[in-house]
PyMOL Python script that loads the backbone (N, CA, C, O; Angstrom):
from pymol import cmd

cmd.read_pdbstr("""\
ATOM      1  N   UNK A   1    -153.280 -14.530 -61.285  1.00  0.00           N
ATOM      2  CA  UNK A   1    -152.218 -14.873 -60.359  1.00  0.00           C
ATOM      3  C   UNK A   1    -151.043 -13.924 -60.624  1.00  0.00           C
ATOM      4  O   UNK A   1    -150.964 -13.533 -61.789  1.00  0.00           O
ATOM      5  N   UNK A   2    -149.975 -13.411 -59.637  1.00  0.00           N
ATOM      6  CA  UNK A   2    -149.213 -12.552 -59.800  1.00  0.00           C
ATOM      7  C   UNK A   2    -148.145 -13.137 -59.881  1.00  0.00           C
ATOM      8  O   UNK A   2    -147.910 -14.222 -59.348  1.00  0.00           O
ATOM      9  N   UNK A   3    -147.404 -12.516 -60.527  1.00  0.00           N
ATOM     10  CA  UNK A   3    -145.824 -13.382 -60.425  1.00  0.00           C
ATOM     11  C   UNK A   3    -145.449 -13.513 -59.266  1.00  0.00           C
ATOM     12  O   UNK A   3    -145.414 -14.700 -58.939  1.00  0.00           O
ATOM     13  N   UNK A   4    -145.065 -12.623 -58.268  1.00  0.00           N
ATOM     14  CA  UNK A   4    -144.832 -13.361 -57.069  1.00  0.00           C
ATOM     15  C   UNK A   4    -145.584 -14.475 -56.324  1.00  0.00           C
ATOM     16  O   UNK A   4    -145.050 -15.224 -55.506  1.00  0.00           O
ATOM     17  N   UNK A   5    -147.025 -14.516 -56.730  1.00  0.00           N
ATOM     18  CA  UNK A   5    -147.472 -15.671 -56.394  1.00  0.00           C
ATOM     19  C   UNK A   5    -147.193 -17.013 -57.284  1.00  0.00           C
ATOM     20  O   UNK A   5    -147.455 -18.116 -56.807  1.00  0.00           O
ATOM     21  N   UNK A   6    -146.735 -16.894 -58.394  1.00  0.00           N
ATOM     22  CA  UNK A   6    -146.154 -17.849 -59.202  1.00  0.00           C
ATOM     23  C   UNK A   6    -144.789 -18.552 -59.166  1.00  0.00           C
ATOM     24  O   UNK A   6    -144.347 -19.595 -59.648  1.00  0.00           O
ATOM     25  N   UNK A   7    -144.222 -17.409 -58.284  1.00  0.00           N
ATOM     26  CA  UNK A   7    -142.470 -17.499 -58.112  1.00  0.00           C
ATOM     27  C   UNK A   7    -142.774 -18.784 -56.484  1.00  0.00           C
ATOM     28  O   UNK A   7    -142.318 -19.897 -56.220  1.00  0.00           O
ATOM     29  N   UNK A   8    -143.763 -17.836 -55.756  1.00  0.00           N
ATOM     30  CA  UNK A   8    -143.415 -18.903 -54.281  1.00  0.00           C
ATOM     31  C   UNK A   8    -143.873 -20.557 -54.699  1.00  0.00           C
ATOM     32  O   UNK A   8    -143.394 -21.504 -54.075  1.00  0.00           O
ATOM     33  N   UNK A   9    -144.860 -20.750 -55.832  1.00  0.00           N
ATOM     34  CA  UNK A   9    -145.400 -22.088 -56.342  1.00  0.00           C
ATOM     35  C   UNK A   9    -144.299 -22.553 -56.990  1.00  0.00           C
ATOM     36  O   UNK A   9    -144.703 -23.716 -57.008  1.00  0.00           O
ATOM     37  N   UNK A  10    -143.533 -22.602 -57.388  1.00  0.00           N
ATOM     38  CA  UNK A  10    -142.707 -22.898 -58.430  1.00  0.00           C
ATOM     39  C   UNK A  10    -141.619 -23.590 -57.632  1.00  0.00           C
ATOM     40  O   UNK A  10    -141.524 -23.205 -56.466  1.00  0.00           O
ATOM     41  N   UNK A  11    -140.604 -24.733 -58.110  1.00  0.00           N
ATOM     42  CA  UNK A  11    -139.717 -25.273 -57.299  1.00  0.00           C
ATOM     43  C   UNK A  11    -138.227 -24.349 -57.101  1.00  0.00           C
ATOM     44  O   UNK A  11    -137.429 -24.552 -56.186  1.00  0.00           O
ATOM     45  N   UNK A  12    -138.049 -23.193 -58.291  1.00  0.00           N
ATOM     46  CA  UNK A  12    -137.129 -22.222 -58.549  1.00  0.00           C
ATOM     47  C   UNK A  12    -136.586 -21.552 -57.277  1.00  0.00           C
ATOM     48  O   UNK A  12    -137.250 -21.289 -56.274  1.00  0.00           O
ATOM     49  N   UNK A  13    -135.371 -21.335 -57.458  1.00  0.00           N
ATOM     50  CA  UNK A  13    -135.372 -20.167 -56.078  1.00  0.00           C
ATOM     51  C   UNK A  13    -134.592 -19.181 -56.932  1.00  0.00           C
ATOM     52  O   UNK A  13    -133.469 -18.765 -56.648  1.00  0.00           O
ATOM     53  N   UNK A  14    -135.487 -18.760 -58.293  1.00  0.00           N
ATOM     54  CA  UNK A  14    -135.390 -17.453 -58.394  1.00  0.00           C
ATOM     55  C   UNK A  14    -135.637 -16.495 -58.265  1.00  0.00           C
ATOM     56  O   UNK A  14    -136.841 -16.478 -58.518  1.00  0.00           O
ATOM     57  N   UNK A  15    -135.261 -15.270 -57.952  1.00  0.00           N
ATOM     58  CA  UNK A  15    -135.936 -14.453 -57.785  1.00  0.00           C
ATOM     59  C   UNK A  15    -136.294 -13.258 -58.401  1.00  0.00           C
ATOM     60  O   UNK A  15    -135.205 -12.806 -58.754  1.00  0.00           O
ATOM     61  N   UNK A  16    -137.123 -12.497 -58.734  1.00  0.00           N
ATOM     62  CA  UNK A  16    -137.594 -11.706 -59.321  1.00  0.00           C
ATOM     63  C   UNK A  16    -138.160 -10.085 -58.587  1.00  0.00           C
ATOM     64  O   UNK A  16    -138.423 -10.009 -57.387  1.00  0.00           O
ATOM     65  N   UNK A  17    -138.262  -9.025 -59.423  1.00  0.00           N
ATOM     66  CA  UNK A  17    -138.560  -7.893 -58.730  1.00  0.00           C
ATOM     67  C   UNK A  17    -139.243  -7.097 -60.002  1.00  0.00           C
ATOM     68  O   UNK A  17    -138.812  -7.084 -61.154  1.00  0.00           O
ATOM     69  N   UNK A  18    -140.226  -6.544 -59.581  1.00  0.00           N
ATOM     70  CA  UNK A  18    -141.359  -6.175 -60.811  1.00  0.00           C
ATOM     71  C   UNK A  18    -140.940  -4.623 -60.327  1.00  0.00           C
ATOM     72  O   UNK A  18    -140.340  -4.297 -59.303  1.00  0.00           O
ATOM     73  N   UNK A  19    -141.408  -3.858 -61.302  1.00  0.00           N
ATOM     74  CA  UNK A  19    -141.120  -2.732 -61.309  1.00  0.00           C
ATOM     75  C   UNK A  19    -142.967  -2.204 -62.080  1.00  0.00           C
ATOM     76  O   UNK A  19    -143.392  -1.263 -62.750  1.00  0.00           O
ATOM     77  N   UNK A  20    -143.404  -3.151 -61.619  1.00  0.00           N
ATOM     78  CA  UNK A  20    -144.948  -2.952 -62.691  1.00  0.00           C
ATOM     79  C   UNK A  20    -145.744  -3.543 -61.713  1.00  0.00           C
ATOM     80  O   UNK A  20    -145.469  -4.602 -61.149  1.00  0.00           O
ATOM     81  N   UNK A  21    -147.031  -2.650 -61.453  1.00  0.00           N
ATOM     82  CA  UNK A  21    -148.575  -2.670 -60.618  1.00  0.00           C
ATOM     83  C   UNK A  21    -149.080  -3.580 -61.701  1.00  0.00           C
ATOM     84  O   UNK A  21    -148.780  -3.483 -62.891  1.00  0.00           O
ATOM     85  N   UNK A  22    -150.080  -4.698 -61.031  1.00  0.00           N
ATOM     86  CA  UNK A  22    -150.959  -5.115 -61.819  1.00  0.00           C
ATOM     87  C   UNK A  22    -151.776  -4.653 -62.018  1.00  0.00           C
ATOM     88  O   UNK A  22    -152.691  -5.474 -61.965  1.00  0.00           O
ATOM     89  N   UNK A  23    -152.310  -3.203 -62.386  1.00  0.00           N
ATOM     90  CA  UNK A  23    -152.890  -2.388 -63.202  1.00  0.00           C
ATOM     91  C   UNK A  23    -152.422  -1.564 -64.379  1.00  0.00           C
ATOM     92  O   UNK A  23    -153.124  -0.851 -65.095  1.00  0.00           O
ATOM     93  N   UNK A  24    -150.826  -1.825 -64.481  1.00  0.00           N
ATOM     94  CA  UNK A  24    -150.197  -1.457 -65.723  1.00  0.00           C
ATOM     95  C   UNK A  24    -150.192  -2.381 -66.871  1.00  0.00           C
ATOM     96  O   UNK A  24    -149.724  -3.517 -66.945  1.00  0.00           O
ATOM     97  N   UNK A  25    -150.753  -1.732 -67.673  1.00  0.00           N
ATOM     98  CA  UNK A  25    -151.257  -2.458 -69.331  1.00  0.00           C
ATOM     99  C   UNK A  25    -149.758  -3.413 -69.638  1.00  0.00           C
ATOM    100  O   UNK A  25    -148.800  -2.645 -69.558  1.00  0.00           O
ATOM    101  N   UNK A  26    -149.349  -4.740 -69.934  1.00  0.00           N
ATOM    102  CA  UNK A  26    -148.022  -4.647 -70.511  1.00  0.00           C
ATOM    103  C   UNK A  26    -148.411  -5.287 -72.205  1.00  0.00           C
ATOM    104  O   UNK A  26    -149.487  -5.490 -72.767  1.00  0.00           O
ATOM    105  N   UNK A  27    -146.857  -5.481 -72.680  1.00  0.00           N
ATOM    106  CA  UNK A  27    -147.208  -5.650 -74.141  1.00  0.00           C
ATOM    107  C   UNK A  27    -146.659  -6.767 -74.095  1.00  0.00           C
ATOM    108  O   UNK A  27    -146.039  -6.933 -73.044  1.00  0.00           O
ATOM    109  N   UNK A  28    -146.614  -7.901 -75.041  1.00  0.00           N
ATOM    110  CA  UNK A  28    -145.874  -8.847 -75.540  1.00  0.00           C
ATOM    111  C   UNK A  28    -145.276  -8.742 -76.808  1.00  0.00           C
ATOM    112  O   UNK A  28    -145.887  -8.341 -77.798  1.00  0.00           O
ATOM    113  N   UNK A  29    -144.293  -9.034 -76.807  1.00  0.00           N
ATOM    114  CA  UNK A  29    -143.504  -8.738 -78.449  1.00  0.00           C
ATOM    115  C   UNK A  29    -143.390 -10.213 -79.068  1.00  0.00           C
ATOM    116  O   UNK A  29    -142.618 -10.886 -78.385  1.00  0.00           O
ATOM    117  N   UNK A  30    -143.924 -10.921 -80.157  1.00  0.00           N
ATOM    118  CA  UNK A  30    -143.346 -12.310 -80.217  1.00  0.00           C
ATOM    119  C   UNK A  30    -142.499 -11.625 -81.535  1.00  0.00           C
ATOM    120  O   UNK A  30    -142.825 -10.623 -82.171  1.00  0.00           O
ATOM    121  N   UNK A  31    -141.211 -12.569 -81.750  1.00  0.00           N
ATOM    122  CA  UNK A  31    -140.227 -12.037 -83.217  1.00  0.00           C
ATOM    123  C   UNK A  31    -140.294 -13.786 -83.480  1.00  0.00           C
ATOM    124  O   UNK A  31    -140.426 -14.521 -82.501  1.00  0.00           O
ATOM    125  N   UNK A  32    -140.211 -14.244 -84.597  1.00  0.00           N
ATOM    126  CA  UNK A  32    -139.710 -15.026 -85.182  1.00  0.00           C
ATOM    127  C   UNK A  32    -139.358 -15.083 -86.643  1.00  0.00           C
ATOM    128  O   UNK A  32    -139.933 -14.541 -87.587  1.00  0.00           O
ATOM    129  N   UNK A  33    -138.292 -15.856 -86.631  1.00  0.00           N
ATOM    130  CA  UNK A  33    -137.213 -15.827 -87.900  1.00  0.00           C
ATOM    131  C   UNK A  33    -137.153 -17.279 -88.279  1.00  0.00           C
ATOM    132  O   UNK A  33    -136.957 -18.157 -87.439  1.00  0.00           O
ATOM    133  N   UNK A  34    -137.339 -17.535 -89.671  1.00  0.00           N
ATOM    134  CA  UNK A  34    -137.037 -18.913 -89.959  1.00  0.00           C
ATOM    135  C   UNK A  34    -137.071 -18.767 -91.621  1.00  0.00           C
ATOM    136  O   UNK A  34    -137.859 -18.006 -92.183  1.00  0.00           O
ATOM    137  N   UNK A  35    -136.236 -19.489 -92.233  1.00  0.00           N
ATOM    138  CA  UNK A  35    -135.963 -19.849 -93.404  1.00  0.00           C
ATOM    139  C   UNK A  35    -136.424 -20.667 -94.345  1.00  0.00           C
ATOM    140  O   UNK A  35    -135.999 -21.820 -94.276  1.00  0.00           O
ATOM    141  N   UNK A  36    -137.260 -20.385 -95.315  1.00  0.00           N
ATOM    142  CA  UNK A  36    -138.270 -21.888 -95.749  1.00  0.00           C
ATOM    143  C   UNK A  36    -136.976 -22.916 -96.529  1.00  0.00           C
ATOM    144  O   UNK A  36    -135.830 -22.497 -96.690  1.00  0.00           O
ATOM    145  N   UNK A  37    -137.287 -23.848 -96.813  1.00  0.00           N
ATOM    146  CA  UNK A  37    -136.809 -24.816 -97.502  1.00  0.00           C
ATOM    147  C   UNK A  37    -136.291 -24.670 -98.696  1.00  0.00           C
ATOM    148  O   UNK A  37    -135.159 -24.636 -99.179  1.00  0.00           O
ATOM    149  N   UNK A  38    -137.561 -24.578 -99.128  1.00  0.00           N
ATOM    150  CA  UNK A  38    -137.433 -23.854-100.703  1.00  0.00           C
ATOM    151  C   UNK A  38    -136.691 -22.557-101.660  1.00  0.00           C
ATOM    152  O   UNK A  38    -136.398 -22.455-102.851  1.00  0.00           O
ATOM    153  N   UNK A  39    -136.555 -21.563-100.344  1.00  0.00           N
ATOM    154  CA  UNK A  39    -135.952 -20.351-100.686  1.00  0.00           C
ATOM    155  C   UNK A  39    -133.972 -20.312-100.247  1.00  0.00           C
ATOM    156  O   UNK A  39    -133.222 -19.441-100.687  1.00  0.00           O
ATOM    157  N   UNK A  40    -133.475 -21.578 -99.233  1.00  0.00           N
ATOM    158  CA  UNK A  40    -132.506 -21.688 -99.048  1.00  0.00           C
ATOM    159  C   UNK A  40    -132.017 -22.831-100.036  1.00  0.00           C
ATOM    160  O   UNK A  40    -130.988 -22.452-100.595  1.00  0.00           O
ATOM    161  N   UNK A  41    -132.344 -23.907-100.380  1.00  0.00           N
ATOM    162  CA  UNK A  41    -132.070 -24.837-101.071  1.00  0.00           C
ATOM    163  C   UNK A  41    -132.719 -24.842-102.690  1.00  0.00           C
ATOM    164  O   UNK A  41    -132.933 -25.830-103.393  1.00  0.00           O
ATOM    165  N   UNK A  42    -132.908 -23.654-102.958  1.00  0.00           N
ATOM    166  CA  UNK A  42    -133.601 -23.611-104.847  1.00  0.00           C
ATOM    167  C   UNK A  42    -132.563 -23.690-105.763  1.00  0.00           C
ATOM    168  O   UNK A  42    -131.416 -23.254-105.669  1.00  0.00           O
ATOM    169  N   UNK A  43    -133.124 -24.321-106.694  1.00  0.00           N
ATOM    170  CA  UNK A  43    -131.634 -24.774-107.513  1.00  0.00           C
ATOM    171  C   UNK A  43    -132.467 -24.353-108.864  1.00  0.00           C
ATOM    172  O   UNK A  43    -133.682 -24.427-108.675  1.00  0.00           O
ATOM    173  N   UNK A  44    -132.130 -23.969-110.060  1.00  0.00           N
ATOM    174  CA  UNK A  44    -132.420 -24.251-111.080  1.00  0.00           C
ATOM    175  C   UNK A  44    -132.986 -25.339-111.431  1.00  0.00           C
ATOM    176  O   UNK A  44    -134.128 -25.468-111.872  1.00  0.00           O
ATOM    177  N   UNK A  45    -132.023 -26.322-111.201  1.00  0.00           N
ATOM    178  CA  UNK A  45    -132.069 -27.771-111.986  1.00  0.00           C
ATOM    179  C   UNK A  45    -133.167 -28.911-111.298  1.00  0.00           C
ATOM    180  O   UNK A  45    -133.801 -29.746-111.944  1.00  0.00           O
ATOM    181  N   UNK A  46    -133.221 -28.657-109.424  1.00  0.00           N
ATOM    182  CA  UNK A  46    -134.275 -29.570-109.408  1.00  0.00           C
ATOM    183  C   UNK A  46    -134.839 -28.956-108.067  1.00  0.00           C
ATOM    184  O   UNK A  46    -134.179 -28.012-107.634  1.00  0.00           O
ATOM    185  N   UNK A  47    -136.069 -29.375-107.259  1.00  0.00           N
ATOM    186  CA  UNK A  47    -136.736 -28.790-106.525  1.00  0.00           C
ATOM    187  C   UNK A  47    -136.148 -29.311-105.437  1.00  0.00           C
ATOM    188  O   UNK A  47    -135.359 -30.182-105.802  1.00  0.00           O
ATOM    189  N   UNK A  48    -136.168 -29.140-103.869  1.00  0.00           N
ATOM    190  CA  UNK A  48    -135.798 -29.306-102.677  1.00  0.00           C
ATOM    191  C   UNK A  48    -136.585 -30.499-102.176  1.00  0.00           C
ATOM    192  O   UNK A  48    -136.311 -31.008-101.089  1.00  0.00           O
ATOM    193  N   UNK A  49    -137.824 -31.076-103.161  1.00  0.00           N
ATOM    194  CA  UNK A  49    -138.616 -32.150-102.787  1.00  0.00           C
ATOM    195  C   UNK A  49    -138.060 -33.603-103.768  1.00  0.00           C
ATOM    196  O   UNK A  49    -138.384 -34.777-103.586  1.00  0.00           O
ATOM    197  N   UNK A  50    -137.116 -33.025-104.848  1.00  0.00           N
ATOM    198  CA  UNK A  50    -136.195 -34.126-105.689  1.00  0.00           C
ATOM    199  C   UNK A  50    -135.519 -35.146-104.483  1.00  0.00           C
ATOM    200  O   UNK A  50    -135.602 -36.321-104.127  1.00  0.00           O
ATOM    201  N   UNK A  51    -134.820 -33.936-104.112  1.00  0.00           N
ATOM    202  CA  UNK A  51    -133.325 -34.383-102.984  1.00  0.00           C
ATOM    203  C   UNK A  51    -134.194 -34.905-102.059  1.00  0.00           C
ATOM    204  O   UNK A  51    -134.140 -36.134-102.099  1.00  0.00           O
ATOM    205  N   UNK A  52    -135.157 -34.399-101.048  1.00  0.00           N
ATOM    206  CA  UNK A  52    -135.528 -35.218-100.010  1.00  0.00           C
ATOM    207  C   UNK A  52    -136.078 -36.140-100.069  1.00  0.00           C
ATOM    208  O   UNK A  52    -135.944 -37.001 -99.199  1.00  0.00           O
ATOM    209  N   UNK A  53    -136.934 -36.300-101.172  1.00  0.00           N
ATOM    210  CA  UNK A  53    -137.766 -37.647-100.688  1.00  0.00           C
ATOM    211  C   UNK A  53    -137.369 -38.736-101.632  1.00  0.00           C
ATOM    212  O   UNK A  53    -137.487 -38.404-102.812  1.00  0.00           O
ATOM    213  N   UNK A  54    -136.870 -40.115-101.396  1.00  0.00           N
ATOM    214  CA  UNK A  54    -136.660 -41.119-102.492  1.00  0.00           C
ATOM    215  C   UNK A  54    -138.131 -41.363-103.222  1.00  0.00           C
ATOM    216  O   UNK A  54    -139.181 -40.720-103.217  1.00  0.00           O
ATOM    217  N   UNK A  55    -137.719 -42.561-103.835  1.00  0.00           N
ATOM    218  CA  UNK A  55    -138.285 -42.746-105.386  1.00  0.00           C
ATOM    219  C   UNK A  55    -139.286 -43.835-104.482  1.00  0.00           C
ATOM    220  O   UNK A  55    -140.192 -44.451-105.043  1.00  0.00           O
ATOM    221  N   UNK A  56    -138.985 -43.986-102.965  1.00  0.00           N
ATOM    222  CA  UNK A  56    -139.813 -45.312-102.075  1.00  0.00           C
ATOM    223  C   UNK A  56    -140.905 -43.831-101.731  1.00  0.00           C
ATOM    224  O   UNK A  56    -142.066 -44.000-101.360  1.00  0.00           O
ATOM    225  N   UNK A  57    -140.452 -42.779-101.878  1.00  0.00           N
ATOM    226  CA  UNK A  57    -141.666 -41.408-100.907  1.00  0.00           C
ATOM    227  C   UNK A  57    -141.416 -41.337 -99.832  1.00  0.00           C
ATOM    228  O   UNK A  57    -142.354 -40.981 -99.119  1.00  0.00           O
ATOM    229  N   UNK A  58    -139.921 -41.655 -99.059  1.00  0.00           N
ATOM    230  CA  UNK A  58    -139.708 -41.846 -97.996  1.00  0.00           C
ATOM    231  C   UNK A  58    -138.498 -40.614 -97.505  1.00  0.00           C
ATOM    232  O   UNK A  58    -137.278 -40.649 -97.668  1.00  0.00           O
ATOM    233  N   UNK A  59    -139.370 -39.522 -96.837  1.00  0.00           N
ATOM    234  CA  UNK A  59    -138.324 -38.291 -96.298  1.00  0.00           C
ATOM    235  C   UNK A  59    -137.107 -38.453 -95.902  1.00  0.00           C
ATOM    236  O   UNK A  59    -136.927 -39.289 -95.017  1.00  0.00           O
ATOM    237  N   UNK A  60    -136.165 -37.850 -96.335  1.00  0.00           N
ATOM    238  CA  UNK A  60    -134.963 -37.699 -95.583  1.00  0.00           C
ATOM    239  C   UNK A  60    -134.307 -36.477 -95.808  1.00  0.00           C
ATOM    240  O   UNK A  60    -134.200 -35.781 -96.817  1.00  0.00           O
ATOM    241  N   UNK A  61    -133.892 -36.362 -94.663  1.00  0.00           N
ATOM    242  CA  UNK A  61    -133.467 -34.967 -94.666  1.00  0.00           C
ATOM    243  C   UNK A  61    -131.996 -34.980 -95.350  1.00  0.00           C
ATOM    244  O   UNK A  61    -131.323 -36.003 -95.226  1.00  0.00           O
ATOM    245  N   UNK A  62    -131.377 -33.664 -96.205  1.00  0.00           N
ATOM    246  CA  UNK A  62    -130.107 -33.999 -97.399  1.00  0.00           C
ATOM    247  C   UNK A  62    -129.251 -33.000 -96.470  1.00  0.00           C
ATOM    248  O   UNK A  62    -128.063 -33.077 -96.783  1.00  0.00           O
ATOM    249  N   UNK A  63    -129.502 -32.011 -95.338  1.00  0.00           N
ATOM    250  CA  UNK A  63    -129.021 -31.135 -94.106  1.00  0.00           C
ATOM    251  C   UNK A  63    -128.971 -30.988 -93.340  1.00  0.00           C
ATOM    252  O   UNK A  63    -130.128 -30.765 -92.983  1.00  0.00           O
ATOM    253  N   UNK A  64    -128.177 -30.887 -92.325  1.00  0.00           N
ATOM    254  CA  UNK A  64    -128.724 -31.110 -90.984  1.00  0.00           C
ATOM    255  C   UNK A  64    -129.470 -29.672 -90.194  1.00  0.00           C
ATOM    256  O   UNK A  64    -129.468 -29.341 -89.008  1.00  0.00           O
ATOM    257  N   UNK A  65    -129.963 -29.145 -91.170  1.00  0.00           N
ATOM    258  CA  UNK A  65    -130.862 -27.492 -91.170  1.00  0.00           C
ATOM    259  C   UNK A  65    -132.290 -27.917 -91.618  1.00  0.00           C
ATOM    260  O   UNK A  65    -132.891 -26.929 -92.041  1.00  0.00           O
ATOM    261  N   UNK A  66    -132.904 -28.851 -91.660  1.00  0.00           N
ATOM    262  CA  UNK A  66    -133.617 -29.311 -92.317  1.00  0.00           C
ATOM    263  C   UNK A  66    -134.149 -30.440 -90.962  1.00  0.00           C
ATOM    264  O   UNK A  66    -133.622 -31.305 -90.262  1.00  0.00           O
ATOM    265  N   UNK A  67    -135.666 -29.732 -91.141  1.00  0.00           N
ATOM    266  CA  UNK A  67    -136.471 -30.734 -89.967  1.00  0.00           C
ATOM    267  C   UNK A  67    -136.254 -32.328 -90.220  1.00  0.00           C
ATOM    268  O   UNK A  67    -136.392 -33.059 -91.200  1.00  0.00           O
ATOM    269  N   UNK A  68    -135.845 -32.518 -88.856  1.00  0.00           N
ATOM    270  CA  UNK A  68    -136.335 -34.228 -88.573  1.00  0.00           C
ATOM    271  C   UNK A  68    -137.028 -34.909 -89.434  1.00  0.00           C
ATOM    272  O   UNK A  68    -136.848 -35.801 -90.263  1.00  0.00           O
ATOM    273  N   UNK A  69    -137.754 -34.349 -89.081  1.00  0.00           N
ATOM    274  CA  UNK A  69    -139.565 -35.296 -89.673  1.00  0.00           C
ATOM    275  C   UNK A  69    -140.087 -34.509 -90.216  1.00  0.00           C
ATOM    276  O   UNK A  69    -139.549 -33.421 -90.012  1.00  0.00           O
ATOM    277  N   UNK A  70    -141.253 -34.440 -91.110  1.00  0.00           N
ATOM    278  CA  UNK A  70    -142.473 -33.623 -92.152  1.00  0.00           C
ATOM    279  C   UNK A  70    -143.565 -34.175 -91.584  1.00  0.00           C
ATOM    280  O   UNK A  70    -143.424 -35.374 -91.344  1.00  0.00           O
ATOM    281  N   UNK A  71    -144.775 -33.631 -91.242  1.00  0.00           N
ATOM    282  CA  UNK A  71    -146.059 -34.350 -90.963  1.00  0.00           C
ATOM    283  C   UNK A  71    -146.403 -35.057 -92.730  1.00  0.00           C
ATOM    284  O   UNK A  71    -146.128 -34.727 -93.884  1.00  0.00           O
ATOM    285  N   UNK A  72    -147.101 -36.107 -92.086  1.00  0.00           N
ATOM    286  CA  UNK A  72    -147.680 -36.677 -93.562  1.00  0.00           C
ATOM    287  C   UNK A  72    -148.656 -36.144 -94.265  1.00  0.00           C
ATOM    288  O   UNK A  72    -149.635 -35.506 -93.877  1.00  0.00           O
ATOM    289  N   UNK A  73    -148.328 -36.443 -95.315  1.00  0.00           N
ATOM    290  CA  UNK A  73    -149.470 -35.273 -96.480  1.00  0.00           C
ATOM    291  C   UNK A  73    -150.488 -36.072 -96.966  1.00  0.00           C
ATOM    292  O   UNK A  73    -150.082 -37.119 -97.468  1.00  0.00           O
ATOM    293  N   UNK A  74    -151.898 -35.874 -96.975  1.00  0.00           N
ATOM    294  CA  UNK A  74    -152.527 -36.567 -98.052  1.00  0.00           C
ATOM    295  C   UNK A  74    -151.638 -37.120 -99.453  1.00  0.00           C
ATOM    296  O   UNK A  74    -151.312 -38.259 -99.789  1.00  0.00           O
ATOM    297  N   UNK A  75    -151.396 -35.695-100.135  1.00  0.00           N
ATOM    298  CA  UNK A  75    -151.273 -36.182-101.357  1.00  0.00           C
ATOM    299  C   UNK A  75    -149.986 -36.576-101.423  1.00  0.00           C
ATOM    300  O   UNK A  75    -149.582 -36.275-102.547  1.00  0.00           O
ATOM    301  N   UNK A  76    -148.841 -37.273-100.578  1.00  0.00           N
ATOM    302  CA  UNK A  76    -147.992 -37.429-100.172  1.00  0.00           C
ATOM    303  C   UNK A  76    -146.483 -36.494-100.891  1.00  0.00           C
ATOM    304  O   UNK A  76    -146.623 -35.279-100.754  1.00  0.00           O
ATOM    305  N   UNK A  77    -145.361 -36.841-101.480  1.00  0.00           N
ATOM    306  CA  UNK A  77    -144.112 -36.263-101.415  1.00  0.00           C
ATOM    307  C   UNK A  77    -144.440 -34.726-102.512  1.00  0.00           C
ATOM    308  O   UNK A  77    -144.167 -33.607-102.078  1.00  0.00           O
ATOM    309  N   UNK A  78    -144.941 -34.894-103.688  1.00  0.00           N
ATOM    310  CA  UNK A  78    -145.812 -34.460-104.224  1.00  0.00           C
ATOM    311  C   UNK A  78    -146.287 -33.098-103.998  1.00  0.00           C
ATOM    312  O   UNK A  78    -146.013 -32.041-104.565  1.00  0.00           O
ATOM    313  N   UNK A  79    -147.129 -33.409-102.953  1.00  0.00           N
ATOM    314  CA  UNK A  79    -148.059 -32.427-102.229  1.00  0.00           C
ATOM    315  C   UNK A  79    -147.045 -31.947-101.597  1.00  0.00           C
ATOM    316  O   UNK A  79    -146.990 -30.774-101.967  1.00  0.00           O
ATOM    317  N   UNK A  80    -146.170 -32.148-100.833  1.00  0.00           N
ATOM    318  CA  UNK A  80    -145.079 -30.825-100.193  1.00  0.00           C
ATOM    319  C   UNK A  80    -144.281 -30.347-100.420  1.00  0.00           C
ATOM    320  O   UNK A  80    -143.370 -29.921 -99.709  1.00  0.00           O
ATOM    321  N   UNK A  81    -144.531 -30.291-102.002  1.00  0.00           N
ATOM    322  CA  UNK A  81    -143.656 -29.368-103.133  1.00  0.00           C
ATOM    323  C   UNK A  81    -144.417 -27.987-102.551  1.00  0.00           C
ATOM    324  O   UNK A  81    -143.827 -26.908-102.605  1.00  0.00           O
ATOM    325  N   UNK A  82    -145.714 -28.095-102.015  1.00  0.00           N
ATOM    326  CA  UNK A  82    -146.419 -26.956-102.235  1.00  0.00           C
ATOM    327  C   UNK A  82    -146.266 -25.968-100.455  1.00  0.00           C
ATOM    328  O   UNK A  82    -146.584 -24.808-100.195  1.00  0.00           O
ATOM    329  N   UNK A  83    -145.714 -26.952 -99.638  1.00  0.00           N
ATOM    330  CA  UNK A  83    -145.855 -26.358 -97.972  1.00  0.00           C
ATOM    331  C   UNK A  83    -144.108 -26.326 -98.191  1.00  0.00           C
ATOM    332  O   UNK A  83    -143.165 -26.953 -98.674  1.00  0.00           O
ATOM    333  N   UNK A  84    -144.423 -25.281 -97.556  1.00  0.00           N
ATOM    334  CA  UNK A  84    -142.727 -25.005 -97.141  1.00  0.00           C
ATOM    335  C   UNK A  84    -142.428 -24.940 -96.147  1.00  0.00           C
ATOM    336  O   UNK A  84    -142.667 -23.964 -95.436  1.00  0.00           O
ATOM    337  N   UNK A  85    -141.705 -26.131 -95.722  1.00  0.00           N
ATOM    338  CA  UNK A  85    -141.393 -25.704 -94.408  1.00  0.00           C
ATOM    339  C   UNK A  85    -140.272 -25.075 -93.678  1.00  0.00           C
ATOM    340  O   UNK A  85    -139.428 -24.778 -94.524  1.00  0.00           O
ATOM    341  N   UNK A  86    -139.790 -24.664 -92.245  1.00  0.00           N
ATOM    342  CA  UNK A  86    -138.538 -23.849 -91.977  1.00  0.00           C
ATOM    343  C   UNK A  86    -137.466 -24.465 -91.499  1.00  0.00           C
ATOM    344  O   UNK A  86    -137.535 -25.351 -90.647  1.00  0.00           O
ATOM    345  N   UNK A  87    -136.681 -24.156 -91.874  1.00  0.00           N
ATOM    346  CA  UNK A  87    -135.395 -24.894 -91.722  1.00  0.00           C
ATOM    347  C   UNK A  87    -135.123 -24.687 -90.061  1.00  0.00           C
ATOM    348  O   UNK A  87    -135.221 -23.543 -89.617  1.00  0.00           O
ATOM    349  N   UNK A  88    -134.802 -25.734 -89.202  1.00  0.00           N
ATOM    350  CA  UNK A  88    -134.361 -25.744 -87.860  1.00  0.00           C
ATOM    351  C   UNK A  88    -133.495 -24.505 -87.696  1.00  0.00           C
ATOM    352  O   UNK A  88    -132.971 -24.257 -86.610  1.00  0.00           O
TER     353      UNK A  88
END
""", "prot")
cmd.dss("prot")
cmd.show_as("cartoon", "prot")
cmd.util.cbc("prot")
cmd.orient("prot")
């Protein structure tokens, strides 16, 4: 499907102007940037999984740079000493 055939489907009334045949190769660039947990919040004294999770194993975030939620781990608080995740 061509973008202009995507533009008239669409509820948008934007408009667009290609400067490219759909026989020209194009590229996609993806960039992403994100900060693990562990490497912004490392302390000497205690790990970034001390501060978040209580003594119940129950996440909370100690930043507001710091995801919502964690998916649950098997080996629960523990185990995501070892995944790092990226700070919002």
């Amino acid at each position: 499907m061509t973008q202009d055939k995507m533009l008239q489907q669409s509820d948008s009334s934007a408009s667009f102007t290609s400067n490219f045949s759909e026989d020209t190769p194009r590229k996609v660039f993806v960039f992403r940037h994100a900060e693990r947990v562990d490497g912004t919040f490392h302390s000497e004294l205690s790990h970034w999984t001390d501060r978040a999770f209580g003594e119940d194993g129950k996440y909370k975030p100690f930043d507001l740079n710091m995801p919502q939620m964690l998916p649950k781990r098997h080996g629960g608080p523990k185990h995501s000493s070892m995944i790092h995740p990226s700070l919002n």
